[in-house]
Residue, then its C-alpha position, 0 to 999 in steps of 0.5 A: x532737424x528735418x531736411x527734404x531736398x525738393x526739386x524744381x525748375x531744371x536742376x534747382x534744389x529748393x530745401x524744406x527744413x524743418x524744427x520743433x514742428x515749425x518750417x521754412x522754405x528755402x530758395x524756392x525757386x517755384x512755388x506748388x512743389x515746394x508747397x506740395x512737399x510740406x503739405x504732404x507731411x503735415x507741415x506749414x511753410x512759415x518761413x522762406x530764406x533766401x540766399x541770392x536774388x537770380x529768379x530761379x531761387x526766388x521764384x516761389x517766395x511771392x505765392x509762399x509769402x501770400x499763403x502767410x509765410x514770412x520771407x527772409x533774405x540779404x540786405x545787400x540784395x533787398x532791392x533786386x529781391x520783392x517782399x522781404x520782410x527780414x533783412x539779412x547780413x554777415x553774423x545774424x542769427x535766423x532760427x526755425x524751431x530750436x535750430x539756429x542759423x548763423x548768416x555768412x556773407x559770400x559774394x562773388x555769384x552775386x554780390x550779396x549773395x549769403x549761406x545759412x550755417x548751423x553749427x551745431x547741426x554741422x549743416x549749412x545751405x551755401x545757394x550758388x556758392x559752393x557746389x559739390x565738386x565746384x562753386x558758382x560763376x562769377x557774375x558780380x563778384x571777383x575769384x578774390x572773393x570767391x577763393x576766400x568764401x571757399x577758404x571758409x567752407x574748407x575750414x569747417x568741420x569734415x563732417x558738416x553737410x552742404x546743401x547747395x541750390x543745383x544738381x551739377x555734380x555731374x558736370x562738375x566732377x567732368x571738368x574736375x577729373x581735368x583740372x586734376x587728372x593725378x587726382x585719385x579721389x576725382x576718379x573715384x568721386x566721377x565714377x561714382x557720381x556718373x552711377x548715382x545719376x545714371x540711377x536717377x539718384x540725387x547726388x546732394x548733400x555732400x560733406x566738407x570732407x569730401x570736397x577737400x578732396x575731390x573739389x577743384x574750386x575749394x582746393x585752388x592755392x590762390x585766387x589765381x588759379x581759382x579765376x583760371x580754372x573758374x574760366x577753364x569750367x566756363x568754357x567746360x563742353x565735357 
């Protein structure tokens, strides 16, 4: 499986991933670039997943959609989300090629937000959910439900990648060098975070390991201290 980081808007992430000579688009929040990406290795955009419905990961999937590609998205978000052909809830399998995909239900950014998890090729796409270094704000959902999605991120094997929807690690890794100050790893993950931008280097995909060490969001104790640091990194000017 073949995965190429595309990046659009802003700070968007949108992913190419393809498998066995077939590929999706997923969360293209614009169209041309995303297109152009698969177009200069040949490849075909057949499919387009989605993980939320907030425009700037939905943006290009009407012109994917009009080029013959079929969309994919949450269910619990089908009427914020236009054209989809697939409906998507906890526990589906989406494939693309030979690789296949578990749907996870993780609200709290939004509230049907989803994350593509592929077992067996310890990857899994988590949108606006999990962030490297930090999670999504809570705009529709509760730190109840976000500390339990955070639970199941930190349960998966070390070596799984995570593939997320923006470049915020920067940003993240600030405010988390605050939250934990006796954090040695923080230190060293803001230093070398802080080297990889000044590079212009792209600080995504990170692993499940690495965020159990240096992730404030994924090592809060409770949903308590979660929503309070959720709101300390709302407020965040670092």
């Amino acid at each position: 499986m073949e995965i190429v980081r595309v990046p659009v808007l802003s700070d968007n992430y949108a992913w190419l991933i393809h498998d066995a000579g077939r590929t999706v688009a997923l969360d293209p929040g614009e169209a041309a670039p995303v297109a152009a990406a698969a177009s200069a290795r040949g490849w075909t955009i057949e499919q387009v997943w989605l993980t939320h419905w907030h425009p700037d990961h939905v943006g290009g999937a009407q012109a994917l959609r009009a080029q013959g590609a079929r969309v994919a998205g949450p269910a619990a978000e089908a009427a914020k989300i236009a054209g989809l052909d697939t409906l998507l809830a906890e526990g589906d399998d989406i494939a693309i090629g030979d690789a296949h995909a578990t749907i996870w239900s993780v609200p709290g950014h939004t509230a049907g937000h989803i994350a593509f998890h592929f077992d067996d090729r310890a990857v899994i796409f988590t949108g606006d959910t999990l962030f490297a270094m930090g999670c999504g704000r809570l705009f529709e959902g509760t730190a109840e439900q976000m500390h339990a999605n955070m639970r199941r991120f930190a349960a998966l094997p070390g070596d799984t990648r995570v593939y997320c929807g923006h470049e915020y690690t920067l940003s993240n890794a600030r405010f988390a060098a605050v939250a934990e100050p006796d954090n040695g790893a923080i230190t060293d993950r803001l230093v070398e975070v802080t080297a990889m931008r000044d590079q212009g280097e792209p600080t995504i995909p990170t692993t499940i390991a690495l965020e159990r060490a240096t992730n404030p969001f994924l090592r809060s104790v409770d949903a308590a201290e979660l929503s309070e640091r959720r709101a300390a990194k709302d407020a965040f000017k670092g």
